[in-house]
C-alpha positions, 0 to 999 in steps of 0.5 A: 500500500505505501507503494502504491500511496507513493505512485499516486503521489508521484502521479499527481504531483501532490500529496492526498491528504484529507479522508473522505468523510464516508471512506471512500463508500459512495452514496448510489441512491444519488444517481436519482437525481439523474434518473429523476431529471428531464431531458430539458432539465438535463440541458440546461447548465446551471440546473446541472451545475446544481445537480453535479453539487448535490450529488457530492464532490470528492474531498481529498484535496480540499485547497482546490475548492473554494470554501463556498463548496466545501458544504458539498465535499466529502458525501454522495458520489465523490466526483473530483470535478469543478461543477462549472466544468463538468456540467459544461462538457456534459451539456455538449455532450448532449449533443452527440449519439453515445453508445459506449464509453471507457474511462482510464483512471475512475478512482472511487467511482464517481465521475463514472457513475454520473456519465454512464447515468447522464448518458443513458439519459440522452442515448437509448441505445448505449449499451457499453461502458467501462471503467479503469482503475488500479485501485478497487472500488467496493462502491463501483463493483457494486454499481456495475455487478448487476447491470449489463454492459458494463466492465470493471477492470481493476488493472492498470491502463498499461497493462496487457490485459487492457492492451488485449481489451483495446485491441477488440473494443471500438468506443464512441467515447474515451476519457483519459484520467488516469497516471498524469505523469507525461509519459503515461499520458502521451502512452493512454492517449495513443492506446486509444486514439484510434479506437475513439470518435470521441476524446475527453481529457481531464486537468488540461489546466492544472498547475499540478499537472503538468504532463496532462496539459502537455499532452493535450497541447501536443495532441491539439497542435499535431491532430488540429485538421483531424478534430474538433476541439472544446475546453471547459476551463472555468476557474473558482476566483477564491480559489484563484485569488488564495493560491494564484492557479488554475486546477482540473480543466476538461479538454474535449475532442471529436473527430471530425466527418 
């Protein structure tokens, strides 16, 4: 375990350093706020802004957050997105048929849970969806045992095991959030280039990760003529004011026609 602490850290850039108060267990029953939300509702920014801070945000690097939020941190589905953000990509997101989707990188859970039920919404034909991570999640494996189409690998994104998966697995939809180090980002990033319509970066305008912001300014300036790119960057200003930086950051790209 103190290994693998290490490799996060190293990962990251930074030391994880607050408990989250319900250890890491996800509250499920928030997924009704989804199921529960019209197609309109759904649609619309500021309600799902809302919605992403009533189902809970991650709490273990709480300095990220502006103290406005910290009533929001530590319960529910843990997302460790910025509601301003997330609820932006989701809402283009809306716009396009999905019916598969793989995320690299889905920790305790949350940000998983909340794009399979939102896409689900939108798409009656989505009927694929796995998550990656190298650390178990009892919430997440309780998510997806009973419901089909969905896979649960608990193995590195570097692994010949996910290789193996990439190698048969055609997706509409990638998100790469996994090891931020530069060259485990450049690695995730061509593994699924070409198996993805659909590509989603996350940090691209975090001081504290570098490797991923380079990642994403590299794929944009060599593959500009083959994709349509979209940030949502929005910052907190307490936050900015308090440490003088940006943090997470979504980068979006789809392939063009």
């Amino acid at each position: 375990m103190k290994k693998l602490i290490k490799r996060l850290v190293k990962s990251f850039g930074f030391e994880i350093h607050r408990i989250s108060k319900q250890n890491g267990i996800l509250d499920l029953s928030k997924v009704e706020l989804i199921r529960n939300s019209s197609i309109d509702e759904l649609r619309d920014i500021g309600f799902t802004e809302n919605l992403l801070l009533r189902m809970g945000l991650n709490n273990e690097i709480l300095s990220q957050y502006p103290e406005e939020l910290y009533q929001y941190t530590g319960y529910g589905l843990f997302s460790w997105q910025y509601p301003n953000q997330f609820s932006r990509l989701l809402v283009k997101l809306s716009e396009y048929p999905i019916r598969s989707y793989l995320e690299i990188g889905a920790r305790h859970g949350g940000t998983f849970i909340i794009m399979y039920e939102y896409l689900r919404k939108f798409n009656p034909h989505f009927d694929k969806a796995i998550a990656v991570d190298i650390i178990k999640s009892d919430s997440l494996v309780k998510f997806t045992e009973s419901k089909r189409g969905i896979e649960y690998l608990i193995c590195s994104s570097q692994s010949f095991r996910f290789r193996k998966l990439m190698e048969k697995t055609g997706l509409d939809l990638v998100l790469i959030d996994g090891d931020h180090s530069l060259e485990a980002c450049k690695n995730d990033f061509e593994l699924v280039r070409d198996k993805s319509k659909m590509l989603i970066f996350h940090d691209i305008s975090s001081v504290v990760c570098p490797g991923v912001c380079a990642t994403w300014l590299h794929f944009k300036s060599i593959y500009k003529s083959q994709y349509d790119f979209f940030e949502f960057t929005d910052q907190y200003e307490e936050v900015y004011q308090r440490t003088g930086n940006s943090y997470l950051g979504i980068g979006l790209a789809i392939k063009k026609s």
